[in-house]
C-alpha positions as CSV (number, residue, x, y, z in Angstrom):
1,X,1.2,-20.4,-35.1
2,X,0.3,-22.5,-31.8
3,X,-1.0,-25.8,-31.8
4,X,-4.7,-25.8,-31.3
5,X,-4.7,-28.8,-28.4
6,X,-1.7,-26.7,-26.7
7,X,-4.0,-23.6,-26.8
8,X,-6.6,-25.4,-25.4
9,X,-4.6,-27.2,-22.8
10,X,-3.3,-23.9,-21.8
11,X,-6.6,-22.3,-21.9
12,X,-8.7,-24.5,-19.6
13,X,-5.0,-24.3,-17.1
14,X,-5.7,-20.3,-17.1
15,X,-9.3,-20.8,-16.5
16,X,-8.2,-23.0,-13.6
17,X,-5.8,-20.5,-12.0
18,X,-8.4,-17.5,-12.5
19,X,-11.2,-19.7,-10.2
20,X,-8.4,-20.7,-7.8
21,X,-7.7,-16.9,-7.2
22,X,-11.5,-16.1,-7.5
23,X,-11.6,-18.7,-4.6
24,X,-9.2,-17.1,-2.9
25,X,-10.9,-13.8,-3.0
26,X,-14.3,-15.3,-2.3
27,X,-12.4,-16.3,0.8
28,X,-10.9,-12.7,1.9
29,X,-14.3,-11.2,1.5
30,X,-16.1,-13.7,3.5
31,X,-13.7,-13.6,6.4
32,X,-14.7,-16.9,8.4
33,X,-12.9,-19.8,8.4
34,X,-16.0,-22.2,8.4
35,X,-17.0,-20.9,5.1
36,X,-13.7,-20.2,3.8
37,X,-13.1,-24.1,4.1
38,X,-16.3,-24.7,2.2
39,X,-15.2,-22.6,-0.5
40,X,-11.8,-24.4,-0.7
41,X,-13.4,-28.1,-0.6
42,X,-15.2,-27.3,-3.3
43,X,-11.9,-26.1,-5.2
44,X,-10.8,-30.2,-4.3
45,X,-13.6,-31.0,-7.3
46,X,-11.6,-28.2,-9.6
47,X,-8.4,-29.6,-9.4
48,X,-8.6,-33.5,-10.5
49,X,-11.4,-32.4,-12.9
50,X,-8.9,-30.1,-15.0
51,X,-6.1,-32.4,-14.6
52,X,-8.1,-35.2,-16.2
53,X,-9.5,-32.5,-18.6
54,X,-6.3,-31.7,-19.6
55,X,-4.5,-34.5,-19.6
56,X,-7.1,-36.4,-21.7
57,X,-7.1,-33.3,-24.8
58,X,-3.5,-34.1,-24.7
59,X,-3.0,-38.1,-25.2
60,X,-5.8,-37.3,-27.6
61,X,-3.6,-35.3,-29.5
62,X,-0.8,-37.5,-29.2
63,X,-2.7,-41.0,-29.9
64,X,-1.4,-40.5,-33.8
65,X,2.4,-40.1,-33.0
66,X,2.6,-42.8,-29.8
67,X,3.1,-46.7,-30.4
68,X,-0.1,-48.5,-28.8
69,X,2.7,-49.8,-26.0
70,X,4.0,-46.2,-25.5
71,X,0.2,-44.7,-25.2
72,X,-0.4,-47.7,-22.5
73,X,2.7,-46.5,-20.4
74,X,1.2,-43.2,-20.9
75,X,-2.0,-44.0,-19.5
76,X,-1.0,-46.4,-16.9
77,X,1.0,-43.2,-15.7
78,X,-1.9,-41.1,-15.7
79,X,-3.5,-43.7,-13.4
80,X,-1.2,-43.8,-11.4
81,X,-0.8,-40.1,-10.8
82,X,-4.8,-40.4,-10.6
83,X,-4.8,-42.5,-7.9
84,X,-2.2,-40.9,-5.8
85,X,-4.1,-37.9,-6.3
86,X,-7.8,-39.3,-5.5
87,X,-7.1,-41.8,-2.9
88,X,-7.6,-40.7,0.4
C-alpha cells in the first residue's frame, strides 16, 4: 500500500509534467514565438509553486520522525534551494 503524502507528492509532480507538455502543445499550435514565450513565462509561476507545494506536504510528513535540529537543516536547505531558484 503507498503512503498517502508520497501519492500526493507524486500526484501534484504528474499534474506538473501534464501542464508542462500542455504548455508545450499550446506552443506548437500557436506557432509564434512572441506568444509561445508568454506561454512559457507563465510556466516560470508553475515551477517554484509545485516545488514549494511539494516540498512543504513532505517535511509535513516528516516533522514526526526528524529531530527539531535535523527539520531546521532541512528547511534551511529548502531555502536555500529557494533562493537560488527565485533570485534573479
Amino acid at each position: 500500500m503507498l503512503n498517502k503524502i508520497v501519492m500526493t507528492m507524486a500526484s501534484l509532480r504528474l499534474l506538473s509534467g501534464t501542464v508542462e507538455i500542455c504548455a508545450a502543445l499550446i506552443m506548437l499550435r500557436l506557432n509564434q514565438i512572441d506568444k509561445a514565450l508568454a506561454v512559457n513565462s507563465a510556466l516560470a509561476l508553475v515551477g517554484p509553486l509545485v516545488l514549494i507545494t511539494t516540498t512543504t506536504i513532505g517535511l509535513v510528513g516528516l516533522s514526526d520522525k526528524l529531530s527539531p535540529g535535523k527539520f531546521l537543516w532541512v528547511v534551511a536547505g529548502v531555502a536555500c534551494l529557494l533562493i537560488g531558484i527565485l533570485k534573479k
